[in-house]
N, C-alpha and C positions, 0 to 999 in steps of 0.2 A: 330831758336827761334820760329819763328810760327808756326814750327812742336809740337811744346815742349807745346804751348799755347793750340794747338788745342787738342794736349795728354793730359794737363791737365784737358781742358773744358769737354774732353771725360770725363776725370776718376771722372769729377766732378758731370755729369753727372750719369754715373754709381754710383755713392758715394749716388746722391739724390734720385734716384731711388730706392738703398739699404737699402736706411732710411725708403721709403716710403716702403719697402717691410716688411722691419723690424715691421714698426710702423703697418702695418697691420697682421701678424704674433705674438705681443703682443697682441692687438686686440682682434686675434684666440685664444690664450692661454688664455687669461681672462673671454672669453665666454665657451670657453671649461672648464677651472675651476668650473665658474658658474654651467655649466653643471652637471660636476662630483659631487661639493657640495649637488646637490639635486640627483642626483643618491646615494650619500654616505648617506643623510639623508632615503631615501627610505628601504638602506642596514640595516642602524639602525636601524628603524622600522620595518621591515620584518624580522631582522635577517638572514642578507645574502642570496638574493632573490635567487639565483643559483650559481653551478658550475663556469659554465659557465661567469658569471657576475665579478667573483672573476679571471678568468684569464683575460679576457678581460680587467679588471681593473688594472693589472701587467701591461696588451698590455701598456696600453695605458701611464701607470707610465714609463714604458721602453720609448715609444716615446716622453713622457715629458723632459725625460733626454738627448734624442737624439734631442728632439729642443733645450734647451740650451746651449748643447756644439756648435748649428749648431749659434744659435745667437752668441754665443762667437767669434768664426769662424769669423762671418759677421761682428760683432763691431770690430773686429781686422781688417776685409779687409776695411771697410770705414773708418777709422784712419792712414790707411797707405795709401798715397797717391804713395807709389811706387811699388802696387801691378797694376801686369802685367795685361793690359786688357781682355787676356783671361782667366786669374785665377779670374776677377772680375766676367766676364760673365759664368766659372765656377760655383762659389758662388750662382750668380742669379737665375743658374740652379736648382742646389742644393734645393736651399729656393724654388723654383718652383715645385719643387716634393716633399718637407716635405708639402708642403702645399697640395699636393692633397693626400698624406697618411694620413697626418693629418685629413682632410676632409671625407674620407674613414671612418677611426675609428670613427669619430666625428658621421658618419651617424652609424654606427654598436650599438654604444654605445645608442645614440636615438633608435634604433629597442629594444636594450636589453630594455631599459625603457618603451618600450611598453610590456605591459606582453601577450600578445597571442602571439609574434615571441618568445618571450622565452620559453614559453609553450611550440610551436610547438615542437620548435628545440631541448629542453632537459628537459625532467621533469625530477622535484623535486624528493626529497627522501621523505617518505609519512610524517613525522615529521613535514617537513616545508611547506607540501599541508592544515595538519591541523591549524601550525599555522598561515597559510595567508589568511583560510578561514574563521576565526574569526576576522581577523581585515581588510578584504576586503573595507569591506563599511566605516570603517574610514578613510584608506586609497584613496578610490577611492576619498572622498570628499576634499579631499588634490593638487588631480593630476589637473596640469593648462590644460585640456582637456576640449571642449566643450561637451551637454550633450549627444547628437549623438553618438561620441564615446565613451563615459566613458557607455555606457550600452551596446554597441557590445563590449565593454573590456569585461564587465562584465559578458553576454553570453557565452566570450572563455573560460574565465576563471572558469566559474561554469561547463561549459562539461570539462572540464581538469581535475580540482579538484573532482570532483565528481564522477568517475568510479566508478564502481562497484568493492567494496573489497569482499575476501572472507570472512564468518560468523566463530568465533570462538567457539570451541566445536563439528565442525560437519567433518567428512570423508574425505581423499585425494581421489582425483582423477586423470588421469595422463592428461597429457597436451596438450599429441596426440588427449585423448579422446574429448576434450574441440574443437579442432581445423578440426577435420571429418567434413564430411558433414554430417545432419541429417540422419535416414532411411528412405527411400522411403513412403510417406505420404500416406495412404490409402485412396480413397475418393471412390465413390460410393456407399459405406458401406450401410449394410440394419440400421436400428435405433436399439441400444439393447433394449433387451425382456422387458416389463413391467414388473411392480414392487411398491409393495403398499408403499416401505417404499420412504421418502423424498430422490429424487437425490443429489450430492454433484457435486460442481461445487467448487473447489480448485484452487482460482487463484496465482499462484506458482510465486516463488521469482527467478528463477531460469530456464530455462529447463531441462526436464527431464533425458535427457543422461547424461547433466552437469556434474553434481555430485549426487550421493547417499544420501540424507539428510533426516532432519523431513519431508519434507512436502511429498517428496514420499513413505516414509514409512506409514507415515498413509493413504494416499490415497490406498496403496496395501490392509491395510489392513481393510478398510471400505471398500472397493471391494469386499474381501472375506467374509465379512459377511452380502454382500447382495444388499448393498449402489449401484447404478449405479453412477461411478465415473467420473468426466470431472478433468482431471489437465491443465489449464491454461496454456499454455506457456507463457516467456514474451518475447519469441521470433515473434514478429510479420511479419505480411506478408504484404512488401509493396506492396500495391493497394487501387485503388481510389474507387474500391466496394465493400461493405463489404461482408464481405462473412467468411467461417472455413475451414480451412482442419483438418483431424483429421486422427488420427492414431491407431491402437487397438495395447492395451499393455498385454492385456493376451487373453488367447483364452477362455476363458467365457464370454466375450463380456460387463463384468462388467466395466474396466477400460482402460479410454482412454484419449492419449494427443491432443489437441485442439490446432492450432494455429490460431491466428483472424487475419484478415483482416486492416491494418490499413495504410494510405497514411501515410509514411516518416519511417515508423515502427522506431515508438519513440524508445532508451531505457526506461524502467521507472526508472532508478537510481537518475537521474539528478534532475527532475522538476514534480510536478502535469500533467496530461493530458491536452491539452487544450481541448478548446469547441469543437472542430472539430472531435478531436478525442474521445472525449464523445461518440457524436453522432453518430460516425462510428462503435463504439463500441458495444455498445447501440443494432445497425441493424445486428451487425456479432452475437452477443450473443443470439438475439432474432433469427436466425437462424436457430443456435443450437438448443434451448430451440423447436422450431417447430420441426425439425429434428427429438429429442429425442421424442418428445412427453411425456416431462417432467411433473408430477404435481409438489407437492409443493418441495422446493430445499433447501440445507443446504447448503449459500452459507461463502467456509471458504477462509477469505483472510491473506495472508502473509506479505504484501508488502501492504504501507498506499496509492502506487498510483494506485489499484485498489478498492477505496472506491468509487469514484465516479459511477461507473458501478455498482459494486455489491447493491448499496443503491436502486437502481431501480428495481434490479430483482423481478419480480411480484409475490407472495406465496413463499416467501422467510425469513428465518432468517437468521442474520447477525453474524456470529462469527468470530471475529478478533484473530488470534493465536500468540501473540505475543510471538516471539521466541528470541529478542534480545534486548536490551537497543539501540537503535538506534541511539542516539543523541553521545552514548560514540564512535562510529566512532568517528565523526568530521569533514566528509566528507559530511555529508548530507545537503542538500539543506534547506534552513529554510523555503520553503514552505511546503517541504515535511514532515517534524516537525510537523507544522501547522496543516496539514491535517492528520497525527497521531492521535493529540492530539482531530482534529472531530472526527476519525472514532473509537477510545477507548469508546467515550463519547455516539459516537449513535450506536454502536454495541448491538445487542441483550445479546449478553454471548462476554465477553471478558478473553480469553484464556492465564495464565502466564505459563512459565517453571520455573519460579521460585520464592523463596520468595521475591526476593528483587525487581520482575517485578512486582509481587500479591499486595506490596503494594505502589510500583508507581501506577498502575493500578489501584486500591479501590479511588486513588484519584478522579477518570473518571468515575466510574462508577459501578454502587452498585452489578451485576452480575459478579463476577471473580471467577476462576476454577482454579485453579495449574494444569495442567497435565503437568508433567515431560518431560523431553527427556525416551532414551528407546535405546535398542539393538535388534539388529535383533541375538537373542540367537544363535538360530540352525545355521546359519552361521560362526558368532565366534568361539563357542566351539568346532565346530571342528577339529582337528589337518589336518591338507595335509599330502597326502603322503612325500611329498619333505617340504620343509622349509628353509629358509636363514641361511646361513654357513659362519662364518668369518674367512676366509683362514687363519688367526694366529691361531684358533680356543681361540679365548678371549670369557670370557663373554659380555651378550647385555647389553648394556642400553639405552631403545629406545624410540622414543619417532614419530608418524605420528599422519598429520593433519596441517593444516595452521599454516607456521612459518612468522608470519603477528608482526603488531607494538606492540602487548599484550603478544607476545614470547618473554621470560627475555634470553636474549644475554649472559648476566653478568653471570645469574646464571649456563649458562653452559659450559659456558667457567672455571668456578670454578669447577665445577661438573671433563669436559674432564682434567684438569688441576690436583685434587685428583686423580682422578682416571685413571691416563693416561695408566695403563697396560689394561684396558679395554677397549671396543670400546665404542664409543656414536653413533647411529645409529638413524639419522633425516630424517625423511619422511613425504615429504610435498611441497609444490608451497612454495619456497623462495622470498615471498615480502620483507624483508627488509635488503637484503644482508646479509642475516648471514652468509654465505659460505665464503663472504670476510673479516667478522667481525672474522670469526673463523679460517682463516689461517694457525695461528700460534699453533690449535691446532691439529697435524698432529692423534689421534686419534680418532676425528670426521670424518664422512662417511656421506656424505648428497647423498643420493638418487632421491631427486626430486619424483615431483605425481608420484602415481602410478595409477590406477584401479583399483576402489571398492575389485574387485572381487581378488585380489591380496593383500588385505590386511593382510589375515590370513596367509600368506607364510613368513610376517613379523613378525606379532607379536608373534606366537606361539615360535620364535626364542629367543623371548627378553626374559632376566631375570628379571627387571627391569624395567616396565612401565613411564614414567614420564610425569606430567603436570606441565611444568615451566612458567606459565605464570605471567607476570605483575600484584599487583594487582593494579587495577584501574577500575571504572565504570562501561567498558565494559562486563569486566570479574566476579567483582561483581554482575555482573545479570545473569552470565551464567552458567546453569548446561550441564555439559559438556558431551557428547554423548559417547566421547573416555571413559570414564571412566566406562562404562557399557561395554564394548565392551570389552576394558581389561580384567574383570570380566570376561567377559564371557568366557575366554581364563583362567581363574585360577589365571592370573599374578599375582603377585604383584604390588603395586601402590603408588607411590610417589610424592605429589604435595602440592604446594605452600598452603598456609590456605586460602579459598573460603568460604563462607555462604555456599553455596549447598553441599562440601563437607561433614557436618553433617549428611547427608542423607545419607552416606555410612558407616557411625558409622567405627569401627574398622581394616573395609575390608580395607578403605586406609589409609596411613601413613600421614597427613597434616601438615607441616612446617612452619611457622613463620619467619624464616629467612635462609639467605644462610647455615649458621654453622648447623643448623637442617636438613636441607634439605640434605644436603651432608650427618650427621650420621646416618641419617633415609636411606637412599640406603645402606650406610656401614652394618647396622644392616641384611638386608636382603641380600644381599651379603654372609655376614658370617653365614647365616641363610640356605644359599642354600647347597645341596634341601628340599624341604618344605615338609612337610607331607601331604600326599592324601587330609585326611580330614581337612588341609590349604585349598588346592586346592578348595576342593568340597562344603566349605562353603561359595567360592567367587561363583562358578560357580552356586550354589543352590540362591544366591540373586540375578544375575542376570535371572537367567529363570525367577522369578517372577516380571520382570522388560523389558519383551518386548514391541514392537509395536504393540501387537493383543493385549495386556492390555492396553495402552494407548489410541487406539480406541476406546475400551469399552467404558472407562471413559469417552471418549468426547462423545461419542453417550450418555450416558447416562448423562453427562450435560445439553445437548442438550433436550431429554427427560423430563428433572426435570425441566427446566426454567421456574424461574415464568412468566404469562403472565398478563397483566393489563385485568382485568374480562371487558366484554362486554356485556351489556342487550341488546335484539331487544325485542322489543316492534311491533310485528302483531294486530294491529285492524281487526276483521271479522265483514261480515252480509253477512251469506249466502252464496251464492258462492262454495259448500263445495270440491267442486273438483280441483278449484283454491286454494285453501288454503290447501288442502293435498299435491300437486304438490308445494307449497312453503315453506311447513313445511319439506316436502320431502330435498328440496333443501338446506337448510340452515342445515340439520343432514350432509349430504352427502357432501355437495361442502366447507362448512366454514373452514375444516381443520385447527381450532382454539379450544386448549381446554378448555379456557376458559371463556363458551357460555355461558348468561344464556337468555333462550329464555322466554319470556311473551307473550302469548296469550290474549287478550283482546275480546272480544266476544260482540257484541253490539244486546243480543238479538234475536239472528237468530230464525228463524222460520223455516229453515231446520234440517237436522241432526245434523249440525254442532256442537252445544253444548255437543250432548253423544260424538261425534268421538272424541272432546278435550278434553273430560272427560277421557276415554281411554289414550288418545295419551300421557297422562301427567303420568301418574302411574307408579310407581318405577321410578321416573326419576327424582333429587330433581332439575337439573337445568330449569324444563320445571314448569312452573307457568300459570293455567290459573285461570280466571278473567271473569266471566258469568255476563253484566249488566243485571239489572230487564226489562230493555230498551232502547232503541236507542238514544245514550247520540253524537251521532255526531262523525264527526273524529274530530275535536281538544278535545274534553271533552272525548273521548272513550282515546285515547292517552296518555291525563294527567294522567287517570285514571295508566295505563302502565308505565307511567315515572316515576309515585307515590308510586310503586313496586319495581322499577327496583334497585338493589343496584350497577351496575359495576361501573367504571371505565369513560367507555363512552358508552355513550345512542346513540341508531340508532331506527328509525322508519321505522319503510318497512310495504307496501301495501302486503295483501296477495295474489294480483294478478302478484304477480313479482316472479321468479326463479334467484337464486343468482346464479354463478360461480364460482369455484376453486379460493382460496384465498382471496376472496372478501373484507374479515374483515382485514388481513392485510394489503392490500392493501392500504385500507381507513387508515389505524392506521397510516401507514408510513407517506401520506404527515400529519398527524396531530401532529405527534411526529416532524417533519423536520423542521415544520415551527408553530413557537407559534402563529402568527398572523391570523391564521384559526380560524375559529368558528364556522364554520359548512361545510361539503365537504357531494358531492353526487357523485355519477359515472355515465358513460355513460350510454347511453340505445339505445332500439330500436324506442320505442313509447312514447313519450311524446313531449309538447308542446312548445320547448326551445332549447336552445344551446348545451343541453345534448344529444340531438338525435343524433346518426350518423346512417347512410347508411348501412343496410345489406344485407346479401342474403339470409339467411335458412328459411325454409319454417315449417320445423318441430323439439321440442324443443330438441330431438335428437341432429340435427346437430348445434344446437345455442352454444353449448360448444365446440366444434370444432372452428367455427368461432370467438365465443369470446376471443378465446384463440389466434388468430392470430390478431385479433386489439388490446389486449392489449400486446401482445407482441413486434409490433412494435408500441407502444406509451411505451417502459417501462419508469415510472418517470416524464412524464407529466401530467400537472395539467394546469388550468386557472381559473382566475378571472371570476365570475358569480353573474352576478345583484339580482337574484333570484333562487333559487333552487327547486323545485318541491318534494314536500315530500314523493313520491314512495318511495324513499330510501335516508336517513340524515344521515349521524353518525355526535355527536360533544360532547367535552371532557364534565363531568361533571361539568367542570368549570363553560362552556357557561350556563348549566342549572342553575345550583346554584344562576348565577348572571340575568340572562332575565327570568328563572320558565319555567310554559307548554306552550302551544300552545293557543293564544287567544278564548276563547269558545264564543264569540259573535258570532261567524261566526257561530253558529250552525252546520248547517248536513255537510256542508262544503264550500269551495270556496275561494280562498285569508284566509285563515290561513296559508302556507306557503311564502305567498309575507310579509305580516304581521311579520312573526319570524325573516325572513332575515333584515326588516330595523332594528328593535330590537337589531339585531346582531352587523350589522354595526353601530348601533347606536354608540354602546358601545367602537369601533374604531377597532372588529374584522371584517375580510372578511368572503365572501363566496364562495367556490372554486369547481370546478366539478375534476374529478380526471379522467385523459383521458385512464390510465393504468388498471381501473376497471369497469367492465360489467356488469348491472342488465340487465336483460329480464323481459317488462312490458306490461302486456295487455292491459291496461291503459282503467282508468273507469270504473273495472267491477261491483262498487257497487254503483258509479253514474248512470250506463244506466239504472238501475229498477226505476228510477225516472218517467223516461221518460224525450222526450225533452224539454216540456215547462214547468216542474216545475223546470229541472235544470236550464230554461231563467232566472226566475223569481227567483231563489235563488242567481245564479249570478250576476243579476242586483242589487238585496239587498244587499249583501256581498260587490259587489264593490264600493256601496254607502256611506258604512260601513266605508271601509278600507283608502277612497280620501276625508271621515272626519279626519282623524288621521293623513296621509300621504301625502296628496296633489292628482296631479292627477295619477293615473295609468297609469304606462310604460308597453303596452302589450310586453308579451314576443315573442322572436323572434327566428328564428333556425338560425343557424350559416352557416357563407358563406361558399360555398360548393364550 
């Protein structure tokens, strides 16, 4: 019997511990419920965040039912108190090991809920990359995550979602070619030959080998007509110095790929540049620019994350080529958006391929161009000897080029599906599985990229051209590249109804819905063969629809751009060999055309008045202005201001020589930032913060040198107390609202301290612009005073100026 007692205290024992195993087991399942509730709620909201998530959530439904038969198990073995003690401690086993599978999954499940293991481990299909990166940030404000982690969530998940997709409308390439090493980088290279016309400097979307697109086709062919050409790579070089390698792409020395220097060698798909990499950019590009021995530049950018750079580059205009509707990804980052929506607005000429980009664009900014897409003719039309063969010998119906989320699936699965005695023949990088979407259509032929240079061995094959794509957004802004290219080939051509399809009038066949779409191929099917002059009417619009005509046009937008008119106002006396020497420089170096120069003349007593008299004839921009007598530099000046009709007014001493791009220079920080109201440049000689440190001796080599401090300062500017009026530009605004230059001052002295509180008065700044160089003799029509009548003018003037102002801040040079 006390065996029997002790068996039962055992089993009783066992029994309590069962419960407790039990009761903590419920426990586990009601926290794990909990769990799954808000993983389920997550699922609803995302719409099925993954694959992956979806079996895992079976796992873990299977193990839910494999604990309740196991607690059933257990509530039957603690109710029978005549289960045998090792089947008890069997059971405890058991429950001991669901409980650490359970634990297992339970941790699997939390990883799945963190979204960068699930990124890692399986991406999305791009449908659901787009719809999670619209509702990311409502999302994240949801997740019980401290803020720490919820922004390195956010980090994973924007380089995840954000890859680089391919652009629609533009060339396959094959996928070996993507995955090569580059070709062997040339460096040493001597500088290409000079050249009067503006450099291009094309900061590419892409590398160059990549793929065959707009932006190298027109770099080839601004190359061939003379353009010395830079194409960007955005393939960068990690390192912590900046620096280029460059590679020559043709043997005329016109056009070359450029790779920069940059520590982490960002993508630019993701994110804006940061500051670091500005600045590194900034030193590799001003490099270059030395290297080339570039003057002024056409700098054309593709991609909105080289706005930051290109806004600096010094004697530069800014054309943005907007080739895509970028937002109709879905993919893109909304900083990068953001900084679209700057670089449309402060671009010089902003560039549409299409109508429906021309007037998103008009909303940004009043300079827009349409230049189209284009075919590389002589290419196309040619037939190969050899050509693709379908071993059944069917007809083609083909279709290459990115088969990405704006390629209609539906529609051609209808299409192989009609027309299943024929082939369908797809060529192109398969983003969004349509090889397995398309299975069941065993007369489809997916090819995969090919090489550029293999694309005419395809199409000349097809009977049949087609463009199935989606409509929606993206594609509503796209004029398609393939559809020239076609052309150019004679095809025939069948595609969905686009806006830009209009532009092909009759040549192609535009469809409205499937039932069209399918008897518009039928039609031409039963059409074939076609007559020559079929043929030869396609092939005859596209010759007149290359990439040496779309050049053109850009060059010649670029050419025709209006420019905001600019007065300089030069006050003389005398001097007249300094003031040829500056009149000299401002014909020569302003590379602005729209100059209007005033000569101001206070009276000279040398030549100077016949040589202005001259210098002005036939010339309506050149204006001079002969005082009866010496009315002072603020009253000689007003007199100049009081002329001048531009845009924006600049005063320059005629003891100063300007440098290569000077005027835009100054324009730029004025247009960047409205809070200016008056900006001056650096120099060599004067009395103030503007001065920097040079080395040339003679004014030969001052543009040499000038050209390498502002080339490493591109885009920098500073706050300045006072400006020195050698050289001012400020918008017409400032004048309108503060008038001329105080004339109390008479012959001169503090009328430039004077304009600047004025300025600031008014709550604008004064700013020196560290990216622009004047060369100033400084004084040359104060030293005829001599020195003690300039004491005594000075001491009067500043008596003048600390009645108005208080006391006089002498100015200071900047720390060195």
């Amino acid at each position: 019997m006390e065996q029997l007692n002790r068996l039962a205290d055992c089993i009783d024992q066992l029994r309590r511990s069962t419960e407790t195993r039990s009761v903590e087991a419920v426990q586990l399942v009601k926290e794990i419920e909990n769990r799954d509730q808000l993983i389920a709620q997550l699922r609803r909201d995302l719409k099925e965040v993954t694959a992956r998530a979806a079996s895992q959530e079976r796992e873990t439904g299977r193990l839910r039912v494999q604990l309740r038969e196991q607690q059933q198990q257990l509530a039957a073995a603690t109710t029978s108190l005549q289960a045998k003690t090792d089947e008890a401690a069997a059971l405890a086993d058991q429950a001991t090991d669901l409980q650490d599978r359970l634990a297992g999954k339970h941790a699997e499940l939390l990883k799945l809920s963190d979204w960068s293991h699930a990124i890692e481990r399986a991406p999305l299909r791009y449908s659901i990359r787009k719809f999670l990166y619209g509702w990311s940030r409502r999302v994240f404000a949801l997740l019980p995550l401290d803020a720490q982690r919820k922004s390195r969530l956010a980090s994973q998940l924007r380089r995840w979602l954000k890859r680089r997709k391919p652009v629609p409308g533009q060339s396959a390439a094959s996928p070996e070619q993507a995955s090569q090493p580059l070709p062997a980088l040339l460096v040493n290279l001597p500088p290409p030959p000079l050249t009067t016309q503006p450099c291009v400097v094309m900061f590419g979307v892409i590398d160059w080998h990549f793929r065959i697109q707009r932006p190298q086709n027109l770099a080839k062919e601004l190359a061939k007509a003379g353009q010395t050409t830079f194409y960007i790579s955005n393939n960068f070089i990690d390192d912590q110095a900046p620096g280029f390698e460059v590679e020559a792409l043709d043997a005329s020395r016109r056009l070359f790929q450029i790779r920069l220097k940059v520590c982490g060698a960002p993508a630019i798909y993701h994110a804006p540049p940061s500051a670091a990499a500005i600045g590194q950019l900034c030193q590799s590009i001003a490099m270059l620019l030395r290297w080339a021995k570039v003057g002024a530049v056409d700098c054309i950018v593709q991609h909105a994350y080289w706005f930051p750079l290109a806004r600096r580059i010094p004697n530069s205009t800014l054309i943005y080529d907007c080739m895509d509707h970028h937002e109709g990804f879905g993919n893109v980052a909304q900083e990068l958006l953001d900084l679209e929506i700057a670089l449309m607005r402060r671009a010089d000429l902003l560039v549409a391929t299409s109508d429906w980009i021309e007037q998103h664009a008009r909303r940004e900014n009043a300079n827009v161009a349409v230049i189209r897409n284009a075919s590389e003719y002589s290419f196309f039309s040619q037939r190969p000897e050899q050509i693709y063969q379908d071993a059944k010998g069917r007809k083609i119906i083909g279709y290459y080029g990115a088969i990405a989320e704006w390629f209609d699936l539906d529609l051609i699965q209808h299409v192989a599906q009609t027309f299943s005695q024929h082939l369908i023949l797809l060529i192109g990088n398969d983003t969004t599985q349509a090889k397995k979407a398309l299975k069941a259509c065993p007369n489809v032929v997916f090819e995969g990229e090919v090489p550029y240079a293999s694309l005419p061995y395809y199409l000349h094959a097809m009977d049949v051209c087609l463009l199935p794509f989606k409509v929606i957004p993206l594609t509503l802004a796209t004029n398609p590249v393939k559809v020239y290219e076609y052309l150019s080939a004679g095809k025939p051509v069948v595609s969905v109804k686009l806006p830009e399809l209009s532009k092909f009038g009759d040549r192609v066949r535009a469809a409205e819905n499937p039932t069209d779409f399918v008897a518009a191929i039928r039609e031409v099917l039963q059409a074939l063969p076609e007559a020559q002059s079929t043929l030869q009417a396609r092939r005859s619009f596209a010759q007149q629809q290359t990439w040496r005509h779309r050049a053109a046009s850009l060059r010649q937008a670029i050419d025709t751009l209006p420019q905001p008119k600019v007065s300089v106002v030069v006050l003389t006396y005398n001097n007249l060999a300094l003031t040829q020497a500056c009149l000299d420089s401002l014909v020569t170096h302003s590379h602005y055309p729209n100059l209007e120069i005033i000569v101001v003349d206070n009276h000279s007593s040398d030549e100077t008045p016949a040589f202005l008299t001259d210098w002005a004839k036939g010339h309506p921009d050149r204006i001079v202005i002969l005082n009866p007598d010496n009315k002072g530099f603020a009253a000689g000046n007003n007199v100049g201001l009081a002329a001048a009709s531009g845009d924006y007014l600049v005063i320059l001493n005629n003891d100063t020589v300007v440098t290569a791009g000077w005027v835009k220079g100054l324009l730029r920080h004025l247009r960047d930032n409205q809070n200016i109201g008056i900006i001056g440049p650096i120099t060599n000689n004067i009395g103030n913060e503007a001065k920097v440190s040079t080395r040339y001796k003679l004014i030969e080599d001052m543009h040499v040198e000038s050209a390498e401090l502002t080339y490493g300062r591109m885009g920098e500017s500073f706050e300045i107390n006072t400006l020195a009026f050698f050289c001012v530009m400020f918008p017409r605004t400032t004048y309108a609202r503060i008038g001329g230059l105080c004339e109390e001052y008479g012959l001169g002295f503090f009328e430039d301290d004077d304009y600047c509180r004025r300025v600031q008065q008014l709550g604008l700044r004064a700013f020196c612009a560290e990216d622009v160089f004047v060369h100033h003799h400084l004084s040359a029509s104060f030293n005829q005073l001599g020195a003690q009548k300039k004491r005594v003018l000075f001491e009067k003037n500043k008596a003048l100026y600390e009645s108005k102002w208080g006391p006089w801040v002498p100015h200071v040079y900047r720390d060195v």
